[in-house]
C-alpha positions as CSV (number, residue, x, y, z in Angstrom):
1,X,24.1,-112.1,-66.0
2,X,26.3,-109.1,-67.0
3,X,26.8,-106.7,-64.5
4,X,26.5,-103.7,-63.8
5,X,22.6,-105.3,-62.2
6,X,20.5,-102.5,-62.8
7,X,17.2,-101.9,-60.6
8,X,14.3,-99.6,-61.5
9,X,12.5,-98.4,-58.3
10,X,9.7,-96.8,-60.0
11,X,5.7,-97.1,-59.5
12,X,5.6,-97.8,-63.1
13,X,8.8,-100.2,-63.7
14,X,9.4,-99.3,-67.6
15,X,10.0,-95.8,-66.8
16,X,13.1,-94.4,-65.3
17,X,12.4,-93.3,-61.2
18,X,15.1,-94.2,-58.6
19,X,17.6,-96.1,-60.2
20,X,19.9,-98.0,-58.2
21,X,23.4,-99.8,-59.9
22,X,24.7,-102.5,-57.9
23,X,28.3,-104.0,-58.8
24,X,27.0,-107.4,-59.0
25,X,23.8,-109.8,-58.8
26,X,25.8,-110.7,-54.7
27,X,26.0,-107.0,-54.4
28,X,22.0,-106.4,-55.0
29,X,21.1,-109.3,-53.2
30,X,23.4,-108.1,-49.7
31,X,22.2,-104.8,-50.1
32,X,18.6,-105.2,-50.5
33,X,15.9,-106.1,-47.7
34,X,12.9,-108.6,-48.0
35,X,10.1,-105.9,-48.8
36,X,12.1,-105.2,-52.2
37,X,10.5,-108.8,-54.0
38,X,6.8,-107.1,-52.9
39,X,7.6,-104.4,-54.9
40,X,7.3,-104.2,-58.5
41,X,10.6,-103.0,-59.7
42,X,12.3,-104.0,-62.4
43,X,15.5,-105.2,-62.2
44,X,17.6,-106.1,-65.7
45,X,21.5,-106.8,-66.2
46,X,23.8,-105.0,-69.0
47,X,22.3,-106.9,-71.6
48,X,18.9,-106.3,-70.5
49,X,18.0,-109.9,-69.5
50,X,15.1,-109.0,-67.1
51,X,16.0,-110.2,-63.6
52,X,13.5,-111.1,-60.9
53,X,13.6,-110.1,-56.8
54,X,12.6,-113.2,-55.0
55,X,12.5,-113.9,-51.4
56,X,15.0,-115.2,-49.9
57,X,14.1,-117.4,-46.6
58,X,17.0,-118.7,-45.3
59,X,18.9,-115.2,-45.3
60,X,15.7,-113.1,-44.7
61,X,16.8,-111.0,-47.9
62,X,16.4,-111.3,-51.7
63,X,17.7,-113.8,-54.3
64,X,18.2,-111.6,-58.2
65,X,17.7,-114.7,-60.7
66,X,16.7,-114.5,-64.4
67,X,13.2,-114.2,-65.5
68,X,13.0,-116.9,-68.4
69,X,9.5,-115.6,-69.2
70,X,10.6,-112.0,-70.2
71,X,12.5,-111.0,-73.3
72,X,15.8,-109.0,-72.5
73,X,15.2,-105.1,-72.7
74,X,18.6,-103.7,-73.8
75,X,16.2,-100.6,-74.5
76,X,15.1,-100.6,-71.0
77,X,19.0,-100.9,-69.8
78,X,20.4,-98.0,-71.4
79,X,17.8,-96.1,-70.7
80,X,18.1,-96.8,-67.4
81,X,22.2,-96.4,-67.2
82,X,21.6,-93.3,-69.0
83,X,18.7,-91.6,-66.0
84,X,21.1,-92.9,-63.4
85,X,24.3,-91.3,-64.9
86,X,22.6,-87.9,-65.4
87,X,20.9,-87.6,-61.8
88,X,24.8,-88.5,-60.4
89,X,25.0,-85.1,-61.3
90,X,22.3,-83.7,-58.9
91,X,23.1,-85.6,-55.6
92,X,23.8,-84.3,-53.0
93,X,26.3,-86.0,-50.9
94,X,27.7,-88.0,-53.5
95,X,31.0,-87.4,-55.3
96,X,29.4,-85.8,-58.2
97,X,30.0,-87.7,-62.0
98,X,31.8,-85.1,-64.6
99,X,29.4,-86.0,-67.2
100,X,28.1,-84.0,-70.0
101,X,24.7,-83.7,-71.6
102,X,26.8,-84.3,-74.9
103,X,28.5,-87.3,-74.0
104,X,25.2,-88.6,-72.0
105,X,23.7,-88.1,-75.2
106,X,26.4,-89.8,-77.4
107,X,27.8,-92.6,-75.4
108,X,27.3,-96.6,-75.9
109,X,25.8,-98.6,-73.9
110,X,29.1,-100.4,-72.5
111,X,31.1,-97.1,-71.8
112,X,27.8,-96.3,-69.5
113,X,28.0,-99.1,-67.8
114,X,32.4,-98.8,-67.1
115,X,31.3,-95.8,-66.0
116,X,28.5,-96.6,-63.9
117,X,30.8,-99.5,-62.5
118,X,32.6,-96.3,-60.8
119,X,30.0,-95.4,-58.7
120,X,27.9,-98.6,-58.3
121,X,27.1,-100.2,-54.8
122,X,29.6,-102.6,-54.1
């Protein structure tokens, strides 16, 4: 897995809704609770290897491990980094991201994610 881990909380998971970055796969899986592996969110790496939310019984969390059934979705991961960079903008009570339509528009995929490592939850 690559990080930044990148999860999709959206009632329809291929479209950008609340996007969440998490530093690292440890990161996602301290941060989230149980109910998150009922859900059907989808979760992907940098590289957009599709990740799955499992259960996790002995620490009454969630376990992010690959899903070898899915092909990666580096489509799905930019888009993703890309939603989550511009709504920075718009939150309130966050240290609002400096970022520009033009460079949103513009940037690669791994400058996104450097930048998205800025702000990610650790």
């Amino acid at each position: 897995m690559r990080e930044p881990i990148i999860i999709n909380e959206s009632p329809t998971p291929l479209e950008p809704g609340c996007i969440d970055v998490f530093a690292s796969a440890r990161s996602a899986e301290h941060h989230l609770e149980a109910w998150y592996a009922d859900e059907s969110y989808f979760a992907c790496d940098l590289d957009g290897l599709v990740l799955e939310i499992l259960p996790n019984f002995e620490t009454g969390g969630v376990s992010i491990v690959e899903c070898a059934e899915e092909p990666a979705r580096p489509d799905l991961a930019e888009t993703f980094l890309r939603s989550y960079l511009d709504s920075l903008r718009y939150r309130k009570g966050r240290k609002k991201a400096e970022l520009s339509d033009t460079w949103l528009r513009s940037v690669s995929v791994e400058e996104m994610a450097e930048v998205s490592l800025r702000y990610a939850i650790e």
